[in-house]
C-alpha positions in Angstrom: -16.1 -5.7 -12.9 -14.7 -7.1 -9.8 -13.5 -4.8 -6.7 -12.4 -4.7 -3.5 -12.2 -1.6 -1.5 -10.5 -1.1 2.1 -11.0 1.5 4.5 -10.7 1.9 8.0 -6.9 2.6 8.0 -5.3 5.6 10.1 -2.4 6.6 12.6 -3.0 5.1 16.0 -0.9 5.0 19.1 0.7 1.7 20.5 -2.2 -0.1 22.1 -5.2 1.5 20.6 -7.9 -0.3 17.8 -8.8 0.4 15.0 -11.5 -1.7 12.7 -10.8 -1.9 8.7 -13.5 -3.2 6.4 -13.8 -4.3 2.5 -16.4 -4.1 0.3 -16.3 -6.5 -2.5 -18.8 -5.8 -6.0 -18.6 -8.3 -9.3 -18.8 -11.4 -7.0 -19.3 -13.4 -4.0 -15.8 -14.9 -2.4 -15.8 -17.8 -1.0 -12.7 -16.9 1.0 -11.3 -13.8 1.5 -8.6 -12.3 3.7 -6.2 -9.7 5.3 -3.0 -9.7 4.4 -0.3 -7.1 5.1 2.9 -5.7 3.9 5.7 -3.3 5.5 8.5 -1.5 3.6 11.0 -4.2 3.0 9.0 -7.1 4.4 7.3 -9.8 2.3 3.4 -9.6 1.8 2.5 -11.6 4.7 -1.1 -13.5 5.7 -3.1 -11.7 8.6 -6.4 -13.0 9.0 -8.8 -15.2 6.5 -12.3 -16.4 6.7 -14.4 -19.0 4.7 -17.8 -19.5 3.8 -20.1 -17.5 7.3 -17.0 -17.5 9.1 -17.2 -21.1 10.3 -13.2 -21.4 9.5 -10.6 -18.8 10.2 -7.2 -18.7 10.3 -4.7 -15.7 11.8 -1.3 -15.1 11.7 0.5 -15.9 14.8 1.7 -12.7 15.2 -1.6 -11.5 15.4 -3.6 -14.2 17.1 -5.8 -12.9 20.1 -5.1 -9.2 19.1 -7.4 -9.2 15.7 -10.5 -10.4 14.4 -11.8 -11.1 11.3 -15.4 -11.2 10.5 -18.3 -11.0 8.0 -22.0 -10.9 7.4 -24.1 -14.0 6.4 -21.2 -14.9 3.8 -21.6 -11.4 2.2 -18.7 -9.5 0.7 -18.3 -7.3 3.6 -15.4 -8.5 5.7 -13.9 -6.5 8.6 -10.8 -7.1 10.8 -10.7 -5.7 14.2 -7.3 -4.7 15.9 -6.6 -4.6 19.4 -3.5 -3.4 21.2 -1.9 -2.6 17.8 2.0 -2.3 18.2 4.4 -0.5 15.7 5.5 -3.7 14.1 1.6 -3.5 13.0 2.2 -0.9 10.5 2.0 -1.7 7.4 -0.4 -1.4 4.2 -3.3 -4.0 4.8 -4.9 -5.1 1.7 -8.4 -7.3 0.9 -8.2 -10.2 -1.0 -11.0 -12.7 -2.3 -11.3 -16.3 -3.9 -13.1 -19.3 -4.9 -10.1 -20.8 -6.2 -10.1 -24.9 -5.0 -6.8 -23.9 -4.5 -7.4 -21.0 -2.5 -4.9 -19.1 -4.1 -6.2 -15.5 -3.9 -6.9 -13.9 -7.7 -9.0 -10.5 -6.9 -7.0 -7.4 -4.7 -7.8 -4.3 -3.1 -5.5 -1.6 -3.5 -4.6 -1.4 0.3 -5.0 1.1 3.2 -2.4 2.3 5.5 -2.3 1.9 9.1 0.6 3.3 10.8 1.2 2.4 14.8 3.3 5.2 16.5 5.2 3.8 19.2 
């Protein structure tokens, strides 16, 4: 059986950090990712990383403020945020795939970070 499993998520003030990981069982990704999504707001892309982390890719609203990483192409992937700001909060979910098309197939179940202003 395949899962994902955030953590990491919490209530932080404007301009504080905080570092969520995943921990994926049932199979090696690929590719996974961050992605995010705020009451009313599409699910949006945050962070994604292939292979050892040679390629990643960020949203621009996050570029220079977050970092995704992981270990020798393991299923541990984190993503650390700096200077987090309100319009941060949302619920984050973990996402994996080996699809050519890179269309994510496997989901965590999210964790919520809330950014008080």
């Amino acid at each position: 059986q395949v899962q994902l499993v955030e953590s990491g998520g919490g209530l932080v003030q404007a301009g504080g950090s905080l570092r969520l990981s995943c921990a994926a069982t049932g199979r090696t990704f690929y590719r996974m990712g961050w992605f995010r999504q705020a009451p009313g707001n599409e699910r949006e892309l945050v962070a994604s990383i292939t292979g050892s982390g040679f390629s990643t890719l960020y949203g621009d609203s996050v570029k220079g403020r977050f970092a995704i990483s992981r270990v020798n192409a393991g299923n541990m992937v984190y993503l650390q945020m700096n200077n987090l700001k309100p319009e941060d909060t949302a619920v984050y979910y973990c996402a994996g795939t080996n699809r050519p098309d890179s269309a994510y197939d496997y989901w965590g179940q999210g964790t919520q970070v809330t950014v008080s202003s």
